[in-house]
C-alpha positions as CSV (number, residue, x, y, z in Angstrom):
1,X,-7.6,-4.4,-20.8
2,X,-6.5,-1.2,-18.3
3,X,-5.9,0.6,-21.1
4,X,-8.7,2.7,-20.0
5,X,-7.0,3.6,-16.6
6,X,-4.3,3.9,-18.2
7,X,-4.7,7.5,-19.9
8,X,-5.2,9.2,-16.3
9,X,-2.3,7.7,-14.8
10,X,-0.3,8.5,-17.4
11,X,-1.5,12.1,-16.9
12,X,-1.6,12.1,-13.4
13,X,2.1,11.1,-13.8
14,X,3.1,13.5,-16.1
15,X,1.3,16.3,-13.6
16,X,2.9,15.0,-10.7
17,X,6.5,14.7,-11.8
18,X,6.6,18.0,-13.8
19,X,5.7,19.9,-10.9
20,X,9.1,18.3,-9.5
21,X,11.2,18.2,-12.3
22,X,12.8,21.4,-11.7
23,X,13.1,21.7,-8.3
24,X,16.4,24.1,-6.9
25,X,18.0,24.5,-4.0
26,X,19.5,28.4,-3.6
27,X,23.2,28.4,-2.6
28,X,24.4,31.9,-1.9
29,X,24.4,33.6,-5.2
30,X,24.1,30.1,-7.6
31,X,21.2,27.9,-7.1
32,X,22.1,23.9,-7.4
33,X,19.8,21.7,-9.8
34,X,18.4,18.8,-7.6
35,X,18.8,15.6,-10.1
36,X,15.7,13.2,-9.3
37,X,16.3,9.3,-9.4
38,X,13.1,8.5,-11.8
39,X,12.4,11.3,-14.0
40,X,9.4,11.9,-15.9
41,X,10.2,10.2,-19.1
42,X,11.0,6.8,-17.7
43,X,8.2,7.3,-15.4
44,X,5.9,7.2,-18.4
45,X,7.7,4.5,-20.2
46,X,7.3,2.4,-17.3
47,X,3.4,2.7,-17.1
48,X,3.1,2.7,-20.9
49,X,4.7,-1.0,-21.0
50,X,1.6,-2.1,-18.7
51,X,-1.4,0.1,-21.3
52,X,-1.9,-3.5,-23.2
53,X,-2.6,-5.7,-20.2
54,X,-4.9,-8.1,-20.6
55,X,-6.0,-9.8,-17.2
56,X,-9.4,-11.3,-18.4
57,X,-6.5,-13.8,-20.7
58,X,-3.9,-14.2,-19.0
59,X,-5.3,-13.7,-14.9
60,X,-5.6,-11.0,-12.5
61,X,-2.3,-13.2,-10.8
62,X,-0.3,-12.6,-14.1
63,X,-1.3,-8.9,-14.6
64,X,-0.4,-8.0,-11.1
65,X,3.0,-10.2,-11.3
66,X,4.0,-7.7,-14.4
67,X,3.1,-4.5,-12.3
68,X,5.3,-5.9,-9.5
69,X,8.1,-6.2,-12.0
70,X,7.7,-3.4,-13.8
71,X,7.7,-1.0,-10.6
72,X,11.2,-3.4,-9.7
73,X,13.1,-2.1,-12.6
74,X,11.2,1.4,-12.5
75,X,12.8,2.0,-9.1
76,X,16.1,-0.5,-9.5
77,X,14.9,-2.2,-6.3
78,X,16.1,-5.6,-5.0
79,X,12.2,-6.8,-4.8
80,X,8.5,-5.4,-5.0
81,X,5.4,-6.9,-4.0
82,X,1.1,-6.5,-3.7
83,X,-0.2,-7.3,-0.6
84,X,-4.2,-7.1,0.1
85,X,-6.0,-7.8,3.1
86,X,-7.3,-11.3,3.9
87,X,-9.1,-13.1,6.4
88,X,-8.5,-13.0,9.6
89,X,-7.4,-8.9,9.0
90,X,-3.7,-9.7,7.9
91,X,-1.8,-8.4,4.9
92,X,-0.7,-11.0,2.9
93,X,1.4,-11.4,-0.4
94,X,-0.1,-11.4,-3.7
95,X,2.5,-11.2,-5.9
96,X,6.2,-10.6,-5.3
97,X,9.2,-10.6,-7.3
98,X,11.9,-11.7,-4.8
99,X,11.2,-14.6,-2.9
100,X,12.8,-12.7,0.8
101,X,9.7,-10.8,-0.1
102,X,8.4,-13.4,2.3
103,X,10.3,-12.6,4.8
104,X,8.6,-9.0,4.9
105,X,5.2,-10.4,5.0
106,X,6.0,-13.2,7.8
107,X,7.2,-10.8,9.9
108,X,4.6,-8.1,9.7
109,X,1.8,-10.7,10.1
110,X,3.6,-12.3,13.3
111,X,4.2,-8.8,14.6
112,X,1.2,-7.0,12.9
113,X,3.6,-3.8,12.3
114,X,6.0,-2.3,9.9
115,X,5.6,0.5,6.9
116,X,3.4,-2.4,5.0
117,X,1.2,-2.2,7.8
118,X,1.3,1.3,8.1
119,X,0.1,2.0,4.9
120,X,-2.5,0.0,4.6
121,X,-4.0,1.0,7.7
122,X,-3.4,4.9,7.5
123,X,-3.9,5.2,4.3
124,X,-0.5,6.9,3.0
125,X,3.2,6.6,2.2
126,X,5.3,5.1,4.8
127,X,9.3,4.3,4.3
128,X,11.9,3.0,6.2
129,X,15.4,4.3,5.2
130,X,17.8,2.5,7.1
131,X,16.9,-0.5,9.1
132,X,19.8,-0.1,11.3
133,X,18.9,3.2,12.3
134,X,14.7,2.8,12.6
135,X,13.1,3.4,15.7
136,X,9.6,2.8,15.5
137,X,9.5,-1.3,14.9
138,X,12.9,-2.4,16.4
139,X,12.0,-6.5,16.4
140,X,10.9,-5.8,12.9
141,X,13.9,-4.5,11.6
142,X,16.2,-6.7,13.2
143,X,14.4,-9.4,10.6
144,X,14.8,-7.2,7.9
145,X,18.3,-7.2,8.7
146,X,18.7,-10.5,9.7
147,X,17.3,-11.5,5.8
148,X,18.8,-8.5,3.8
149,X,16.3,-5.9,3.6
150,X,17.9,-2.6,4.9
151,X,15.6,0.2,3.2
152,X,11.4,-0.1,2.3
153,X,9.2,2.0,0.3
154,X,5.1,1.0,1.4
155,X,2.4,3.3,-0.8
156,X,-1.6,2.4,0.1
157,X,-3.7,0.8,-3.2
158,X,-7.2,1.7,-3.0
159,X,-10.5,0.6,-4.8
160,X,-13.8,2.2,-5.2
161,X,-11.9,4.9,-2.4
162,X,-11.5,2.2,0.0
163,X,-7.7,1.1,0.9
164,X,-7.7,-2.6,0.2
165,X,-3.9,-3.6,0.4
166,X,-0.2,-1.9,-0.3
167,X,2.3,-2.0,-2.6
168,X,5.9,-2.3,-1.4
169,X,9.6,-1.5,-2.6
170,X,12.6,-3.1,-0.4
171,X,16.3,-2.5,-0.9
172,X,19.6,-4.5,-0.1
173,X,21.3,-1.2,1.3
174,X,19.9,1.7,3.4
175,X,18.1,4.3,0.7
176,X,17.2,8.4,1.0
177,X,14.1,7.9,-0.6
178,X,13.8,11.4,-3.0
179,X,10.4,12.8,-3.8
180,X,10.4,11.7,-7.3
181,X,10.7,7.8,-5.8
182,X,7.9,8.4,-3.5
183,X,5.6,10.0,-6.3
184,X,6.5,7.3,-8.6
185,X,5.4,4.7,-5.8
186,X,2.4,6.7,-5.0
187,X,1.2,6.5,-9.0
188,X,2.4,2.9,-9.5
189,X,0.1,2.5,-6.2
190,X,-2.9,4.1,-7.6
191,X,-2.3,2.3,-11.1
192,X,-2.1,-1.6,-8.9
193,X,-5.9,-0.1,-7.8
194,X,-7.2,0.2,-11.0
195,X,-6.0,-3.2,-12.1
196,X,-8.2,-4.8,-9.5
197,X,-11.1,-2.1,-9.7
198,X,-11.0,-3.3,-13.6
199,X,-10.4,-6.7,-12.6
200,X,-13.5,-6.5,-10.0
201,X,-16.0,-4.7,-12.8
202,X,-15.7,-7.2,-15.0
203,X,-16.6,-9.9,-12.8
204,X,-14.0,-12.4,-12.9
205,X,-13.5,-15.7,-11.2
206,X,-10.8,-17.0,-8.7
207,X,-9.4,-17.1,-5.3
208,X,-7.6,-13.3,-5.6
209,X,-10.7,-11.9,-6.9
210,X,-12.2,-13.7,-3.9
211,X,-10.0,-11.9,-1.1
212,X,-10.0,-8.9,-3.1
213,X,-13.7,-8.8,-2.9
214,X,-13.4,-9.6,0.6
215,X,-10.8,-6.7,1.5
216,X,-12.9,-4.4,-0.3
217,X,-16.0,-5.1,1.5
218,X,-13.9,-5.2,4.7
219,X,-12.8,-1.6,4.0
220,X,-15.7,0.1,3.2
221,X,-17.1,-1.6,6.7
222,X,-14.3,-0.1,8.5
223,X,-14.8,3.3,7.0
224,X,-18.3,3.4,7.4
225,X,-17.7,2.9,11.0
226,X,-14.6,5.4,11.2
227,X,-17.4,8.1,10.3
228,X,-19.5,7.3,12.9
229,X,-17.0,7.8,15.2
230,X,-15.4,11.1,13.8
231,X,-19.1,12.7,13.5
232,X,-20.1,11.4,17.2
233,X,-16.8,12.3,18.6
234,X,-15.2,15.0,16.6
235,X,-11.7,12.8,15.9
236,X,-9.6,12.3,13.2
237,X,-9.7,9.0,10.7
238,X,-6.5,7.9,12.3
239,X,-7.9,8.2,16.0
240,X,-11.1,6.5,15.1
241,X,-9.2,3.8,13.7
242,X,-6.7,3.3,16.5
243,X,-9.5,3.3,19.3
244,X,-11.7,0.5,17.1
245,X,-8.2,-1.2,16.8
246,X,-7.5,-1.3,20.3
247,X,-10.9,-2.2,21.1
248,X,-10.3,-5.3,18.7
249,X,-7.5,-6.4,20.8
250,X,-9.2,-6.2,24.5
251,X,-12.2,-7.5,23.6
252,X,-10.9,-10.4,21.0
253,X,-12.6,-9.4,18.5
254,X,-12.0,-8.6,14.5
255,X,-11.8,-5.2,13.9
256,X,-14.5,-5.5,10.9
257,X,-16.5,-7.1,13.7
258,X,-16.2,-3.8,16.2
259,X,-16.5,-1.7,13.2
260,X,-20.0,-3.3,12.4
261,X,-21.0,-2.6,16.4
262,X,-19.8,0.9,16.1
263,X,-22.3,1.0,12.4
264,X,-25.3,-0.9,14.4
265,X,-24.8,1.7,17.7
266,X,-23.8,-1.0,20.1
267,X,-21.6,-1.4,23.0
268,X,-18.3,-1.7,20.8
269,X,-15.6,-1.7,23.5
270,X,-17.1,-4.5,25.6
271,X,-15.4,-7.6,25.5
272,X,-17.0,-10.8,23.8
273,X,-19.8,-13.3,26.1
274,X,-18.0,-15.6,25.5
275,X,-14.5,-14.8,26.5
């Protein structure tokens, strides 16, 4: 059961969205209440439905099915979905609600781009509002488009500290995501991580605990080797990671594979012998 991680997140919930609850704008002489779309109340009713989960009975598949779904009618959305890293370094689906949740991962693993992406890879919040008007991936949105998805909502899920996968909200029409939607993402993304961290501690058996196990040992590779590279180089996380990334690409290799030079001392940016 997660009923154990459960208390936290409930608290950390109840932290997080009092803080915002009363939020005002001032207006001349009157100030203007803000109203938030998820409000604290149905923030907690939403976790509290998942407090009696039992993944070692049903499945880690199941358990993460009914956070999908319960973070769906949390936020009214046309579809949620978990996606973890796998082999060969691409996000792929876990669980979705929607089938044209599909659609989302196909086209961020053929482009290897988009908020999903993003997420995972920085390690926070990324959104699109409106397809129609986004800038930064234009190929990718014109699939959105093409298949119905014109807002997105991506939040990073992380285990044992390392960012293993995100957790994604996707609307029919463009969306101003408020603050109270992003914090609600960002604690429904921290409660996904300790499903699997629960699911991983008590040792299970089956192909997601595989590639979770996998994604996990993948991350803490790539963040052991972003540490090198901050301490030898004074840069960011973000910078280490791009240059490794980019390394990856000229020298077709894996990035956990340049990551593991980096960690060893080698030559990391040389291409492969046998390229």
């Amino acid at each position: 059961m997660i009923s154990r991680t459960s208390t936290p997140l409930c608290a950390a919930a109840r932290d997080t969205a009092g803080r915002s609850a009363q939020e005002w704008a001032p207006m001349g002489s009157t100030r203007m209440k803000i109203e938030e779309r998820i409000d604290v109340e149905a923030l907690l009713k939403s976790i509290g439905s998942l407090q009696d989960l039992q993944f070692r009975q049903q499945g880690l598949e199941q358990a993460t099915q009914q956070v999908a779904d319960a973070a769906k009618a949390l936020f009214r959305a046309d579809g949620a979905g978990l996606m973890l890293i796998g082999q060969g370094e691409v996000l792929r689906w876990v669980t979705a609600t929607d089938p044209r949740a599909q659609v989302m991962e196909a086209a961020q693993e053929r482009l290897g781009e988009g908020p999903c992406v993003e997420a995972f890879e920085k390690g926070s919040l990324q959104l699109i509002a409106d397809t129609a008007a986004e800038e930064r991936w234009p190929e990718l949105t014109r699939v959105l488009r093409h298949d119905g998805v014109h807002a997105l909502l991506s939040v990073p899920v992380q285990v044992a500290q390392g960012t293993v996968g995100s957790l994604n909200f996707y609307l029919a029409e463009p969306h101003e995501w408020d603050h109270s939607e992003r914090n609600a993402a960002e604690i429904y993304g921290r409660l996904a991580g300790a499903l699997l961290g629960s699911a991983l501690t008590a040792e299970l058996q089956g192909r997601l605990i595989e590639q979770l196990q996998w994604a996990l040992d993948h991350r803490i590779l790539i963040e052991q080797a972003k540490g090198v590279l901050m301490g030898r180089e004074g840069i960011s996380a973000d910078v280490a990671y791009q240059r490794m990334r980019s390394a990856a690409r000229s020298s077709r290799r894996p990035v956990a594979e340049v990551a593991q030079i980096v960690v060893d001392g080698g030559p990391w940016g040389l291409p492969r012998k046998d390229s």
